[in-house]
Structures are given as C-alpha cells and as structure tokens.
MIRO-855383 format. One record per residue: residue in three letters; x, y, z of N, C-alpha, C in turn. Coordinates in steps of 0.05 Angstrom, whole numbers, plus 5000, padded with zeros to 4 digits. Layout:
// MIRO-855383
ALAXYZXYZXYZ
...
// end
This chain:
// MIRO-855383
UNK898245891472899445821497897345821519
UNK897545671542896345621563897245821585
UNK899046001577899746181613897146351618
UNK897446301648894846521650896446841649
UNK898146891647900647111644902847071631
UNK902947331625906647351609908747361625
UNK910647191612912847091627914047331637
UNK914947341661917547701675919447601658
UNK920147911646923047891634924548091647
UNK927448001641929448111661929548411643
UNK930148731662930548971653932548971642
UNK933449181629934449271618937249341652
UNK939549331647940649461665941249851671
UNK941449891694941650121692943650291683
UNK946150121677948450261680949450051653
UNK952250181648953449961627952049871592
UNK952949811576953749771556950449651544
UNK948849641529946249641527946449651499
UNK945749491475945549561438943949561439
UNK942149711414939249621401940049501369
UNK938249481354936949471334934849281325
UNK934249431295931249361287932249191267
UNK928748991266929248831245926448721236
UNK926748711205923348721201922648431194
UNK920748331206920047941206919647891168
UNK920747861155920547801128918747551124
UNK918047521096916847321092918647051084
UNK921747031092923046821097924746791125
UNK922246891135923046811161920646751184
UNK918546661172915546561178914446281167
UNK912846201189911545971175909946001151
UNK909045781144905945911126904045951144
UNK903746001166902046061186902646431191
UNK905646401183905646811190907346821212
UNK907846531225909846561261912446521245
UNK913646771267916746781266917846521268
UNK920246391250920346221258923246201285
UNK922645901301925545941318928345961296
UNK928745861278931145821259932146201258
UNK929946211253930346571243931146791264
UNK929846721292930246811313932846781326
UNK933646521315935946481315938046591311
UNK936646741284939146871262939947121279
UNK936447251287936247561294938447591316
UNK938347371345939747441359942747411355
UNK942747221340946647211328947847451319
UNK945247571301946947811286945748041297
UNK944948071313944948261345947848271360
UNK948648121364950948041382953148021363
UNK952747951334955848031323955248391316
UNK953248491308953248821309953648951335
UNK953348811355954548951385957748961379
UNK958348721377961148741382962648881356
UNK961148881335962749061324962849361328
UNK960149431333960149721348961649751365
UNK962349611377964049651406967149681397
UNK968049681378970249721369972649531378
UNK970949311389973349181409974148991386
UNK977448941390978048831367978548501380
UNK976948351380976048101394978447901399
UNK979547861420982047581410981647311405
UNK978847311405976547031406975147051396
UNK974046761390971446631375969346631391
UNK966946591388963546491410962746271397
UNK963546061419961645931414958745891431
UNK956545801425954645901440953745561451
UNK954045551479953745401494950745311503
UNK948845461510946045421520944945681508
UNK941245601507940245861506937745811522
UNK936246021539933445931546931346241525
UNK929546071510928246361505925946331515
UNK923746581528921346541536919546711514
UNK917346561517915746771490913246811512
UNK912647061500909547261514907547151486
UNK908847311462907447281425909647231413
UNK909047061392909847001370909647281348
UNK912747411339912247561321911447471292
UNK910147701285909047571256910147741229
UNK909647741207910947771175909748071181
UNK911548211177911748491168912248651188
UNK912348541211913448681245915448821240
UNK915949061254918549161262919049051292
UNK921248971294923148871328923449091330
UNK924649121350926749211368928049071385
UNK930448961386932548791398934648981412
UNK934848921444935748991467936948781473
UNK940248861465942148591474944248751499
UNK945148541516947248721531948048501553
UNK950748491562951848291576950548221605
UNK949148011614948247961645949347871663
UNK950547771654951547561673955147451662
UNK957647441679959647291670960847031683
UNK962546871662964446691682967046721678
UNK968846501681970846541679972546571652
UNK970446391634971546451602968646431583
UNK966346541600964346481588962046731591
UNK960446811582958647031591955747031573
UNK954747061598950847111583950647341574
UNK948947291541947347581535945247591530
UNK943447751547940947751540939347981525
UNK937247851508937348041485933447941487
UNK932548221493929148221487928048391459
UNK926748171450925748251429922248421425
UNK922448651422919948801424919048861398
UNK916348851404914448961375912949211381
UNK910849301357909749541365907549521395
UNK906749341410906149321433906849311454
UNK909649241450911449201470913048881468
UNK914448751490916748661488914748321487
UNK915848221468916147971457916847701467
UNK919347771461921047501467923147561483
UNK924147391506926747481503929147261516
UNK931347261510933746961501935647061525
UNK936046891530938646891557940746661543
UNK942646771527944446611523947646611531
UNK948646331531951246351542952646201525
UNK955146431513956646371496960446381505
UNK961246161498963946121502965946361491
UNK968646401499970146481485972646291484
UNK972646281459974346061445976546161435
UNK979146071443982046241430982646141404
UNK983346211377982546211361986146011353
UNK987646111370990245911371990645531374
UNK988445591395988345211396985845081409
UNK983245321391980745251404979645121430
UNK980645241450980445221478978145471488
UNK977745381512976445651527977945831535
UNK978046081531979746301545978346441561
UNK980646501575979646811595979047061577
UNK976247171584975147401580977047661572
UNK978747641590980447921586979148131602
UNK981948331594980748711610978248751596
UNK979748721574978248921552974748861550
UNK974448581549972048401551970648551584
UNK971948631609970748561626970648961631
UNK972149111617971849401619968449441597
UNK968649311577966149381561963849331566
UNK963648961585961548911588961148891610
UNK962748881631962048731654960648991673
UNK959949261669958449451678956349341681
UNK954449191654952249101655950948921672
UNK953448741673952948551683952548561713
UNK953248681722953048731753953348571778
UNK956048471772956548341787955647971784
UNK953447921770952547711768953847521750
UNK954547261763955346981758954246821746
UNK954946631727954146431709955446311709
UNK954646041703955645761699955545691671
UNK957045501654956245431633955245141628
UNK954945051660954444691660951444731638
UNK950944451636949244371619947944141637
UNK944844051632943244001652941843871636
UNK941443801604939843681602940043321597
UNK938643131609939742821602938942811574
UNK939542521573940042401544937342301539
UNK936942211523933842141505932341901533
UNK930441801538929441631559929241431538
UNK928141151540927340971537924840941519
UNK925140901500923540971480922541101460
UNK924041321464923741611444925741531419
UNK926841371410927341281386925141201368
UNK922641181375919541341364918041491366
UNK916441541350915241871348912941711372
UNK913141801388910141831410907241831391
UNK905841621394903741541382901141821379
UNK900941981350899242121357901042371355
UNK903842371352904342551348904642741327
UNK904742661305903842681271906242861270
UNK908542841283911842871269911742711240
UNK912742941220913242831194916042631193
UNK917742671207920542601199920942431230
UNK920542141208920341911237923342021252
UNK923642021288924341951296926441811301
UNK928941811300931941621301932341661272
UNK931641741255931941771224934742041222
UNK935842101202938042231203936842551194
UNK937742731206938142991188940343091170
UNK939443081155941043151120942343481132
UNK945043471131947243701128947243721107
UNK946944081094948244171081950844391080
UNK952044401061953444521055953744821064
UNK950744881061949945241072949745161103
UNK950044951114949245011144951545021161
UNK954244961145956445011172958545331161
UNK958345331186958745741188962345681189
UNK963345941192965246081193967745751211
UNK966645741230968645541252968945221231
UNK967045141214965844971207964844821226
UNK963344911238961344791249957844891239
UNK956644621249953344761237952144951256
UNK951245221244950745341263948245331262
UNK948345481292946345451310943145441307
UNK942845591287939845651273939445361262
UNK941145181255940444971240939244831254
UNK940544761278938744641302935944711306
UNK935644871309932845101315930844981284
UNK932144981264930344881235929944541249
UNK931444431250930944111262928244101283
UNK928744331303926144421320923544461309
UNK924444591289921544751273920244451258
UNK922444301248921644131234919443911249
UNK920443921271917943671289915643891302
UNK916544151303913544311304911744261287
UNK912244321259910644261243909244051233
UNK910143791243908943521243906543531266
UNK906743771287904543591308902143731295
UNK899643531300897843631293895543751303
UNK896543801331895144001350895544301347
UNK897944361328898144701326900344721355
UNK901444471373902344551398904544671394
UNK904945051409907645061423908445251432
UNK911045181444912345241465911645581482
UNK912145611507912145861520915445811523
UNK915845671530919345651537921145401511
UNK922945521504924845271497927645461502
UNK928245141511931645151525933144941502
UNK935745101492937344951472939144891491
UNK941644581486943544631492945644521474
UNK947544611467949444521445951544361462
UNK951844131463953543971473957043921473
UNK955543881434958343841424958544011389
UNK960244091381959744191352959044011335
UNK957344011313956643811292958043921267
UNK960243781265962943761239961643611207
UNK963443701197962743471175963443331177
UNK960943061164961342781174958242591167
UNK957542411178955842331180953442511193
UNK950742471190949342621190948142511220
UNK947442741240945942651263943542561263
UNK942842371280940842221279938042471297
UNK935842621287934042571306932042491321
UNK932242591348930442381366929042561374
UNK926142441381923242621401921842451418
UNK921042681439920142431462918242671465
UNK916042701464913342871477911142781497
UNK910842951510908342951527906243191516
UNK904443141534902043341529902743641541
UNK905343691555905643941557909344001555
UNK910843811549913343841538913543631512
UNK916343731499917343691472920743651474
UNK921043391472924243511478925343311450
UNK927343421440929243391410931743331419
UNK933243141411935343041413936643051382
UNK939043141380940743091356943442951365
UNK943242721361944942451363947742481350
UNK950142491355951442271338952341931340
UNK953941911330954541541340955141441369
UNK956541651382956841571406955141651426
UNK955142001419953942111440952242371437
UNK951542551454949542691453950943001435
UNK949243041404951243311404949443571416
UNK946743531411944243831423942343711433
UNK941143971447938143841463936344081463
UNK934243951452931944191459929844171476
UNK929344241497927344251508925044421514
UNK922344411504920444651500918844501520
UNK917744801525914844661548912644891544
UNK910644821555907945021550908045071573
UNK906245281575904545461599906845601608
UNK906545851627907946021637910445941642
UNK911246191626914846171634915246291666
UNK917346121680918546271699920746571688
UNK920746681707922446961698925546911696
// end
C-alpha cells in the first residue's frame, strides 16, 4: 500500500456490550502468497456476529441481512496468525444497525469492518423494527449514534464491460460467474463471502500485485437461484471497482481504493 499512515480506527466503546474472539488465519483461508483472503475475512466477521448474538442469549425475532460493508486495512493478516476480533454495535436505525468489528494480530490491530446489516422479519421478509430487546443489548454501545442504510454506489460507466487494457484480469469482464450449490446460505441467498471470492478473483488477475487500503461492498439486491450474474470491472491506477450484474439491474458493488484510509 501507498499510505504514508495507518488508517484511525474507531475505539472500542466505553460502556455497553463489546464480544471478542480468536481465530487462527489457516491455510484455507490465504492466497498462495500467505494474504488473508477478503472471502475468508468475510467468513471471520459473519461468524463473529452470529457468536455475539448467540452469547447474548437473545432469542432473535429476525434474520440479517447485510446491506453495506466498508473495511480499512493497516496489514494484511497472514497463515498461522492468531486474531483477535472486537465486534460490538455503533451505530443504529430504524430497522437497521452497524457492527463494527477490528481485527488484531500479535502487533496490534489490523483490520477493521463497519458493517450494516438489516433486520428482516422472518414472517414476510420485510424490514423490521429493532425492538426493546435489540435496543436494551446493544444500543449502550452505540451511543446514541445514527445510521443510514442508503447505498451510494452508481452503476458500471461506459465501457467497463472490458477488462481495462493492461489489466491482466483472468476472467474477461461481462462474462458470467458460475453459482454453486455451496454458495447460497441459510435465506437461500448467495452469501456474502461469495461476493468477496468474485473480488479476490479479479485481484488475482492484476499483474501489478495491486491492492486495496479500503474496499467498500454493497449488496443491492440478493442473488437467488437462477441465472448466473454477469461480472463487470472498471480500474484505474489507484481504484478497482466490481460490479455483479443481473439482467436488469445492479445486484453488488465493490469498490477498493489504495492509499490511506480515511477513519
């Protein structure tokens, strides 16, 4: 990376509801280079946030779906690391709430994800209200702070239905990604890490070694079974952004950028 500094990450709060745990970077969850991959990071913070909530004893009336994520990286963890993952509620809305979860190694703190995940009523998959119970457990942490769950990122520009000349992406551009069977979770939908593998997948095509200090996901729409999404890349020399298509409209977006993260 290009920062002349590591990105500020947000504390830990003082008060309110705060999980840990550890988790050791395996060797299926690295490149052949040794970097964590995003797919896997993926996993770590999912099942961070389903071991919170089950610690918490709260007996959930809802589903998460996870709406946006921004993660900033300081280092890339590598094969044989112990984490430490610090998850805990930041921010709420009206049927929606950020958790942010920093990931630390034996030097200190890593990575860390600000995500915002829906709560979905499990009766007629709508957004619901939070509840007591949701806003007695977490909302200490959060401290008062507000979130939105709009989404900000546009649709593909004019031309990124090819790989940017020079970019030595293996997997042309507007071409389809192959769903499997192992990739749609519990809701049937594909989850989220899958996206993140689609990411990894045009990392590993460039042939500069380039990436990201920041990438921002956003999940649009769920990807069902069905026809397979098309994806798209549009790069510059200091952003990367991924589109996963369907026939009409936009279902994810990724956008990575280099050099210093803002806090």
């Amino acid at each position: 990376m290009d920062s002349a500094s590591p990105p500020a990450f947000a504390a830990s709060p003082a008060a309110g509801r705060v999980f840990a745990v550890s988790r050791v970077v395996r060797s299926t969850d690295v490149t052949p280079a040794g970097r964590l991959r995003f797919d896997a990071l993926a996993r770590y913070l999912q099942d961070a946030a389903e071991d919170d909530l089950a610690d918490s004893g709260w007996d959930e009336p809802s589903d998460w779906l996870l709406r946006r994520v921004t993660v900033a990286v300081r280092r890339y963890p590598v094969r044989r690391v112990v984490l430490r993952l610090n998850t805990f509620c930041s921010a709420i809305g009206p049927r929606w709430a950020e958790r942010t979860t920093t990931v630390a190694g034996p030097g200190g703190d890593l990575i860390q994800a600000r995500a915002v995940w829906v709560a979905i009523a499990r009766s007629d998959g709508r957004p619901a209200p939070l509840g007591a119970a949701f806003h007695r457990l977490y909302g200490p942490s959060a401290e008062g702070r507000r979130v939105s769950a709009r989404l900000s990122h546009p649709g593909p520009p004019p031309g990124s239905h090819s790989v940017p000349p020079g970019s030595g992406a293996r997997r042309p551009a507007g071409g389809p990604w192959p769903l499997r069977a192992t990739d749609f979770d519990l809701a049937g939908h594909v989850n989220n890490s899958v996206h993140w593998a689609a990411v990894e997948e045009v990392l590993a095509g460039l042939e500069d070694g380039w990436l990201p200090a920041r990438a921002d996901f956003e999940y649009a729409r769920p990807i069902e079974p069905g026809p397979d999404p098309d994806l798209v890349v549009s790069r510059t020399p200091d952003e990367l952004r991924v589109w996963m298509l369907g026939s009409t409209q936009t279902l994810a977006s990724a956008r990575l950028t280099r050099g210093q993260c803002p806090a």
